[in-house]
C-alpha positions as MATLAB code, in Angstrom:
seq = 'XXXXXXXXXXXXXXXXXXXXXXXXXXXXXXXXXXXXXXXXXXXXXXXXXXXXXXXXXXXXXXXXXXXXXXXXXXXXXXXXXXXXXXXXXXXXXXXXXXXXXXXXXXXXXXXXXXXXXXXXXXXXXXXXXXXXXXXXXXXXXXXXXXXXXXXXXXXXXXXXXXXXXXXXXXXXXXXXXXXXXXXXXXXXXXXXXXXXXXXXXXXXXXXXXXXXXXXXXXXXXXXXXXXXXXXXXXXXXXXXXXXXXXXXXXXXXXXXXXXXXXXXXXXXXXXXXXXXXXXXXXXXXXXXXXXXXXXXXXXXXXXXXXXXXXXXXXXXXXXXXXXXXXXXXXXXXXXXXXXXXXXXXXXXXXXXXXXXXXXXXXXXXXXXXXXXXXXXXXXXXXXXXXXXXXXXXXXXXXXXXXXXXXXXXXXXXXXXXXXXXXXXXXXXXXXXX';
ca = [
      38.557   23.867   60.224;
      36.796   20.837   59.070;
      35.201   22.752   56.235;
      37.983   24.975   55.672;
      40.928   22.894   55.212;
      39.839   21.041   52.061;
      38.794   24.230   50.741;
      42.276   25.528   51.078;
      43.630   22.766   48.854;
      41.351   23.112   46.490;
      41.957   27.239   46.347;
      45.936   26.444   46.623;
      45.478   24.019   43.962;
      43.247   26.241   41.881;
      46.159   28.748   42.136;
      48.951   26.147   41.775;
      47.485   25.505   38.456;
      47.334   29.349   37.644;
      50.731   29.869   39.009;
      52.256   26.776   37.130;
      50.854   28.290   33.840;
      52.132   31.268   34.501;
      55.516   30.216   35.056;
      55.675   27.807   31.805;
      54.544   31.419   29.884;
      57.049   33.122   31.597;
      59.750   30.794   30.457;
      59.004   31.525   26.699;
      58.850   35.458   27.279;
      57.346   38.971   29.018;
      54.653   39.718   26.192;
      53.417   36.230   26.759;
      53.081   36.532   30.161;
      51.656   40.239   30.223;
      49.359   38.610   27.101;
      48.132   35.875   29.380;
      47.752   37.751   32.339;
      45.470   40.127   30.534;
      43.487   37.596   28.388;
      42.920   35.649   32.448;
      41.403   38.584   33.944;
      39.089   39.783   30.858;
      38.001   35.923   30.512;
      37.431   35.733   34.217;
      35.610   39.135   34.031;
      32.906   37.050   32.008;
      32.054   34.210   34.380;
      32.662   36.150   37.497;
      28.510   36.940   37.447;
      28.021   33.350   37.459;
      30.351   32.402   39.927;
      29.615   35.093   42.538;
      25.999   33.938   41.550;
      26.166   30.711   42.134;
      27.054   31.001   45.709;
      23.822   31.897   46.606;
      23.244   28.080   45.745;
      25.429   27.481   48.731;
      23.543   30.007   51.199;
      20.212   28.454   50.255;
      21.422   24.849   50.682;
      22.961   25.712   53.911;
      20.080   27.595   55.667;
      17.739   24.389   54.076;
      20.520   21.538   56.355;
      20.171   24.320   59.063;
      16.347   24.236   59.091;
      15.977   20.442   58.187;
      14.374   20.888   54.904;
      16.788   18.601   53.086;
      13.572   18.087   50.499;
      14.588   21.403   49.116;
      17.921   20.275   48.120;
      17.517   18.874   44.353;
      15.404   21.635   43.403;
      17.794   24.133   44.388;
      20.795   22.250   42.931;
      19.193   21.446   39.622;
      17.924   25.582   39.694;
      21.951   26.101   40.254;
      23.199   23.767   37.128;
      20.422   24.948   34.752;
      21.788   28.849   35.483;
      25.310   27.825   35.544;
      24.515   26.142   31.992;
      23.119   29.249   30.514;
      25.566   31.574   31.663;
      28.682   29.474   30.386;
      27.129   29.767   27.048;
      26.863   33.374   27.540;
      30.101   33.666   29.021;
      31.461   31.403   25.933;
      29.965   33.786   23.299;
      31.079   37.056   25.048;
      34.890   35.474   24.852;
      34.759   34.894   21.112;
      33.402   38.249   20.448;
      36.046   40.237   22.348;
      38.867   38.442   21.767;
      39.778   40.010   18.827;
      39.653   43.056   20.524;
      42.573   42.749   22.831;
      45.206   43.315   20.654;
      44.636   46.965   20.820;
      44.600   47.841   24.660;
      48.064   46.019   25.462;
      51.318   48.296   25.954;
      52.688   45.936   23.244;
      50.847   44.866   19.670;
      52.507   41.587   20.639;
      51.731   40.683   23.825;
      48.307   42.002   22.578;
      48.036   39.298   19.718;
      48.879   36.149   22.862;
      45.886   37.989   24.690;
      43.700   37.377   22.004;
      44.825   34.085   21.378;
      44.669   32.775   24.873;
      41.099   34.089   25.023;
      39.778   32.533   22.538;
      40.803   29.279   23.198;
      40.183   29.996   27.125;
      36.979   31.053   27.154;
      36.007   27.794   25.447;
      35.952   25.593   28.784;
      33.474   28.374   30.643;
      30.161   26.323   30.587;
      32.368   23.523   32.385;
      33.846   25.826   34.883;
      30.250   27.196   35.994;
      28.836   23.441   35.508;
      31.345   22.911   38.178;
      31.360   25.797   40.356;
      27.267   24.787   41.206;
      28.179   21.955   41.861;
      31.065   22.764   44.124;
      28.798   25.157   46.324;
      25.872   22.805   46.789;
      28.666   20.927   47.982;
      30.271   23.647   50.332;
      26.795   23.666   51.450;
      25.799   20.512   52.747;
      28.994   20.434   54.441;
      31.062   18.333   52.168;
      34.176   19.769   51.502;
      36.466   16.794   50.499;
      34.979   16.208   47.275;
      35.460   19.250   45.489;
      39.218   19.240   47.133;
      39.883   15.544   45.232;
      38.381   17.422   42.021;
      40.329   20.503   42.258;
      43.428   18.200   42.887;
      42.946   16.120   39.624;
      42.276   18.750   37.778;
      44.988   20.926   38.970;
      47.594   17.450   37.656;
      45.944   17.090   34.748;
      46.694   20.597   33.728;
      50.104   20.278   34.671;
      50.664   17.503   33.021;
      49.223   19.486   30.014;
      51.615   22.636   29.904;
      54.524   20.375   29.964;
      53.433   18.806   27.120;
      51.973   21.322   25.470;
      54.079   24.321   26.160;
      57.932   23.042   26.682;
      57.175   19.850   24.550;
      54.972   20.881   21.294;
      55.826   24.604   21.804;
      52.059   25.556   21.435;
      53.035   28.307   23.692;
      50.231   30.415   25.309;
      47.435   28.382   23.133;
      48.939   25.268   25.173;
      48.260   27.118   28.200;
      44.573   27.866   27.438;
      43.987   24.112   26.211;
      45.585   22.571   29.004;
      43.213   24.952   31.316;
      40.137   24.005   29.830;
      40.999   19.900   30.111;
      42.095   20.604   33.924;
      38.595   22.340   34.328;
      36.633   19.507   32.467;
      38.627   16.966   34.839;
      37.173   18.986   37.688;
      33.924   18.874   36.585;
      33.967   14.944   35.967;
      35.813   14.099   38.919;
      32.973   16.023   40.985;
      29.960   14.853   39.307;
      31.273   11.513   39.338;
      30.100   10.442   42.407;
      27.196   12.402   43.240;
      25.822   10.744   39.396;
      22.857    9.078   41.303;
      21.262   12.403   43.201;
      22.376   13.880   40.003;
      19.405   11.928   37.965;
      16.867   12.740   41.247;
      17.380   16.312   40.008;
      13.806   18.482   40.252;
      13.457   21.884   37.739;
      10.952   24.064   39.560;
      10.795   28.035   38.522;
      10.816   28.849   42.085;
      13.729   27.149   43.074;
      14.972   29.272   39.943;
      13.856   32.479   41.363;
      15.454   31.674   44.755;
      18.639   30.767   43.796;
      18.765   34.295   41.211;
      17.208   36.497   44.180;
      19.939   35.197   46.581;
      22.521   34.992   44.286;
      22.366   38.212   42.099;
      23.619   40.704   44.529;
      27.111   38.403   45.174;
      27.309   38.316   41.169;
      26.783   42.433   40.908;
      29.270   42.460   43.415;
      31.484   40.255   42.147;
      31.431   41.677   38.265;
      31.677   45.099   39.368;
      34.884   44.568   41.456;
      36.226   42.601   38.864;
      35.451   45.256   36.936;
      37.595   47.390   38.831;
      40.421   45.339   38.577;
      40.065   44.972   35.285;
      40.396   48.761   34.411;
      43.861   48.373   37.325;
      44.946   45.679   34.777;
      44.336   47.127   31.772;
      45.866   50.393   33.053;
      49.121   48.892   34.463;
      49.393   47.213   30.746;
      49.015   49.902   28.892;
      52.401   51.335   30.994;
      54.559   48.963   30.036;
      55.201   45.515   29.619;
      57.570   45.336   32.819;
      54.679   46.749   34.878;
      52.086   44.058   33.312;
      54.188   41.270   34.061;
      54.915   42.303   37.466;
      51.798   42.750   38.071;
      50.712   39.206   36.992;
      53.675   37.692   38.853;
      53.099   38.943   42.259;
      49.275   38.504   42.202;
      50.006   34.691   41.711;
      52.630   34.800   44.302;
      50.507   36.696   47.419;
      47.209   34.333   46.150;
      48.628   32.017   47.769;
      48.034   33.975   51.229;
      44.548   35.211   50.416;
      43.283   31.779   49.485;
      42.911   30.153   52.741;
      41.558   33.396   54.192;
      38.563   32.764   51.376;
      38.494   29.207   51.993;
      37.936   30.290   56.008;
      34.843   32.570   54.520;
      33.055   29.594   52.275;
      33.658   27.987   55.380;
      32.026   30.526   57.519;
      29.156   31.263   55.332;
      28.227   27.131   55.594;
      28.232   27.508   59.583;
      26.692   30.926   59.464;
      24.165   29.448   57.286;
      23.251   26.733   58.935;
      23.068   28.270   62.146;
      20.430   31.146   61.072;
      18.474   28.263   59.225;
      18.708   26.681   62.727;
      17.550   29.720   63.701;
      20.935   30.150   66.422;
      21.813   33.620   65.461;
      23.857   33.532   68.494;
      26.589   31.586   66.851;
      26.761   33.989   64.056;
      29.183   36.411   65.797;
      31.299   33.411   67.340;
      31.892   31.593   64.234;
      33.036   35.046   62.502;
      35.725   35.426   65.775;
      36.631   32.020   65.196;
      37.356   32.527   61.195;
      38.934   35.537   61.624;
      41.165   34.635   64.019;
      42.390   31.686   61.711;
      42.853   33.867   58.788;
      44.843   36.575   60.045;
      46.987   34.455   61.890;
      47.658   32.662   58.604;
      48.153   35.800   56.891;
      50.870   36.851   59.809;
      52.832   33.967   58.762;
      52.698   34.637   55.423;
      53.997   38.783   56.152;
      56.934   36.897   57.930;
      57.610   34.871   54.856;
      57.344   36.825   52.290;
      59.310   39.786   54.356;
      61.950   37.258   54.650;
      61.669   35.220   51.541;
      60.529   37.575   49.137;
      63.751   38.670   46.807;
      64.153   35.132   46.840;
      60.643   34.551   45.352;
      60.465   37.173   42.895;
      64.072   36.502   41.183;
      63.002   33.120   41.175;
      59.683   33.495   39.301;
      61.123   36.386   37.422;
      63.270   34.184   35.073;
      66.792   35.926   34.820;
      65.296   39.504   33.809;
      66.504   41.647   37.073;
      64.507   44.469   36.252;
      61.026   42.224   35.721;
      62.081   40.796   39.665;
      63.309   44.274   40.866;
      59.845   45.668   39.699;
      57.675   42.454   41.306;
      59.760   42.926   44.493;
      58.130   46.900   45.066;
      54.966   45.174   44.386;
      55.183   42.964   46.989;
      55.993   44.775   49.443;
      53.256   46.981   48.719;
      50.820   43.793   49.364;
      52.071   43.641   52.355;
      50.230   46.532   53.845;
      46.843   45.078   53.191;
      48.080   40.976   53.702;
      46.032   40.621   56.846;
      43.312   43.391   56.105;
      42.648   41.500   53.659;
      41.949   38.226   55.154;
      39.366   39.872   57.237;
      37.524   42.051   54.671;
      36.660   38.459   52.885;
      35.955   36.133   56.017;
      33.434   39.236   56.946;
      31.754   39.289   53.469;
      31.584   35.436   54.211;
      29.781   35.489   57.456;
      27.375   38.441   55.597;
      26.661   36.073   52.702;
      25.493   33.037   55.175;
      23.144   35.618   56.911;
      21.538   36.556   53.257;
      22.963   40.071   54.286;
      23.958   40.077   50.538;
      22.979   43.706   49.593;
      24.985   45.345   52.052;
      27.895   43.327   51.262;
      27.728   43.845   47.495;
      26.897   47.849   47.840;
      29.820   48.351   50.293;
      31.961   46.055   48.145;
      30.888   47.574   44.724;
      31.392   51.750   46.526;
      34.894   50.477   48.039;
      35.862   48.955   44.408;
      35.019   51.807   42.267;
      35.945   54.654   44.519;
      39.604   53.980   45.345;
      41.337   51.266   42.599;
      40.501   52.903   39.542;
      40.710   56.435   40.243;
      43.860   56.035   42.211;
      45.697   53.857   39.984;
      44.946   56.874   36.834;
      46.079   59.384   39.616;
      48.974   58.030   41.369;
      50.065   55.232   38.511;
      49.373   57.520   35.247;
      49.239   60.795   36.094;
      52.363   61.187   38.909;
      54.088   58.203   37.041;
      54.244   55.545   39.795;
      53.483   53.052   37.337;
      51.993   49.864   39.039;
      52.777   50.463   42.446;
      50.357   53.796   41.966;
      47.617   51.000   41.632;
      48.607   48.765   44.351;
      48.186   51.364   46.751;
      44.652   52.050   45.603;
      43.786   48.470   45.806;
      45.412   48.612   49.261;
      43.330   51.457   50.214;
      40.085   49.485   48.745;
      41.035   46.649   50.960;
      40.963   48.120   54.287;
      38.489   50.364   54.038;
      36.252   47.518   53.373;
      37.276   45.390   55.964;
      36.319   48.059   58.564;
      32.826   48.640   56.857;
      31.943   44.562   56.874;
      33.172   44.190   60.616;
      30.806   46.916   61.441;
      28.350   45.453   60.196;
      29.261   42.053   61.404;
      29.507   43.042   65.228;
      26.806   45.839   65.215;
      24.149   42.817   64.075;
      22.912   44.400   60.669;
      22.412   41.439   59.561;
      19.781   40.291   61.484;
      16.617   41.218   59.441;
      18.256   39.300   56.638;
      18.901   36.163   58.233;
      14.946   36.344   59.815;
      13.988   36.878   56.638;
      15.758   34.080   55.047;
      13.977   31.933   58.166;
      10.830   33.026   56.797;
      11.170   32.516   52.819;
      12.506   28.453   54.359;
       9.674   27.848   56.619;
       6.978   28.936   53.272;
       8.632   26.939   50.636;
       6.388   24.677   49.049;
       7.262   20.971   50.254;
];
């Protein structure tokens, strides 16, 4: 819980600032919000390599506490900035590029146009948001926790601050939203770096620090682009149904984030411990620190069922603005994420406890086969084809959810992991001093 609880702010604040910017766009219209909500996942489809990536950073600075080799550490930071560098730039050019593009896959030209828009300007801040996610997870991984959390906080104001300005006061609308993202991230970044400036300088380049951090790193960023992938075809799906569905869509997924965050916060936290301990070489904690996690997360996520079972007509009416049938629509969808709620606090806390054992190649096949076999296909099928609109695709992302939670427990309890994490041992002990 040490490690965990700062985490959760800064997720819960990450979201907070999502969620406020989503209900500032929602106050101007549904075809900005549906545009937005679009333009967010496609632009987060493009640095989703580098952040999934970059938490093999975090794996490799864990194991190196865990195994006292804290001589390692500036060589596999600085690896982690120099790759987070290049693939904002990518990530940056890739935004421009499609942009454009957009305004032909929405149900509505219009809420197609405020896609494109919001991109554009969006994917300008990506170098600072991967500048900042390597530094976040070298972080994570030598245990400190509270300084990312004060970052994610002042960003998370500063954007705020932004969107009221920006949105209700100079009526930039969803081109307010985007700048006053990409200051928030740049005040995460700064806030962050701030105070770690010294070790920052002490930096080392070597190419096999490089090579580490890609090796451990790629499989979580496969895994991570190709399930974003698959959400991106649900997304893109439920928008081309209607704009009702789109904007439903976006509204509940910012509503139930904020009862998967702390489940993911309890995983980064896991995969520090887990980390440590195999770089300790105490594989015996492994499978204790995983009951411990888990049993915080779906506890958490039990509360939250009770809540939004109680609350949520409440919620959605709320967030929905005055249009009954937008809140009518988000209400279905809710209570469709409420069959997976809990399943999926422990399908992530298990990936967590994989990624700290460097089991990272069964996670990201079993992760990638769950994603593309059940969301996509189900959401054409049950959403398109028998016309359940979005709730066709929530049940396939349910489906996705809980099928992969049983595979990664399996996994988790059986010991797969093992070779991994004695492997990892070894690659520690032979690094060059």
């Amino acid at each position: 819980m040490r490690l965990a609880w700062p985490i959760t702010v800064s997720m819960l604040s990450f979201s907070t600032m999502t969620l406020a910017s989503t209900a500032f766009v929602a106050q101007i219209g549904s075809d900005e919000l549906a545009g937005v909500g679009l333009a967010g996942v496609v632009g987060f489809a493009f640095v989703c390599f580098g952040i999934g990536l970059l938490r093999g950073a975090k794996t490799l600075v864990s194991q190196a506490v865990g195994a006292n080799r804290h001589d390692r550490i500036p060589e596999l930071v600085g690896a982690a900035l120099g790759i987070a560098l290049a693939l904002g730039i990518v990530a940056l050019v890739a935004g421009q590029l499609v942009a454009p593009l957009l305004a032909g896959v929405s149900a509505s030209p219009r809420a197609g146009g405020f896609a494109a828009e919001y991109l554009a300007i969006r994917s300008l801040g990506a170098p600072l948001l991967l500048l900042y996610a390597a530094l976040r997870e070298a972080s994570y991984g030598q245990g400190d926790s509270r300084t990312p959390m004060r970052a994610a906080l002042a960003g998370n104001a500063v954007n705020i601050a932004l969107d009221v300005v920006l949105i209700l006061g100079l009526g930039w609308g969803v081109g307010g939203a985007a700048t006053a993202t990409i200051f928030g991230n740049a005040t995460e970044l700064g806030v962050l770096a701030w105070p770690m400036r010294a070790k920052l300088r002490g930096l080392r380049w070597r190419v096999a620090a490089v090579r580490d951090v890609w090796a451990q790193g790629v499989p979580n960023g496969l895994q991570f682009i190709m399930e974003v992938g698959s959400f991106l075809i649900l997304t893109v799906l439920i928008a081309r149904m209607s704009g009702i569905d789109g904007a439903a869509h976006q509204l509940v997924l910012h509503l139930v984030n904020v009862s998967f965050l702390p489940a993911h916060a309890l995983a980064e936290a896991a995969a520090v411990l887990v980390g440590q301990a195999v770089g300790a070489g105490k594989d015996g904690l492994v499978p204790v620190v995983a009951r411990r996690a888990l049993a915080l997360g779906a506890g958490y996520a039990s509360v939250c069922f009770v809540g939004y079972v109680t609350l949520g007509r409440i919620l959605t009416d709320a967030m929905a603005a005055g249009d009954p049938v937008l809140a009518g629509r988000a209400l279905t969808l809710l209570h469709v994420g409420l069959l997976f709620i809990v399943a999926d606090a422990a399908n992530v806390i298990a990936r967590g406890v994989l990624r700290g054992a460097s089991d990272v190649r069964y996670a990201a096949v079993v992760g990638i086969a769950t994603a593309w076999l059940t969301t996509p296909p189900l959401t054409w099928l049950l959403g398109v084809h028998w016309g359940l609109g979005a709730v066709g695709g929530w049940i396939g992302l349910a489906l996705e959810i809980v099928v992969g939670a049983g595979l990664f427990w399996l996994r988790v309890y059986r010991g797969g992991w093992q070779p991994a994490a004695a492997a990892a041992r070894r690659a520690m002990a032979g690094a060059a001093v």
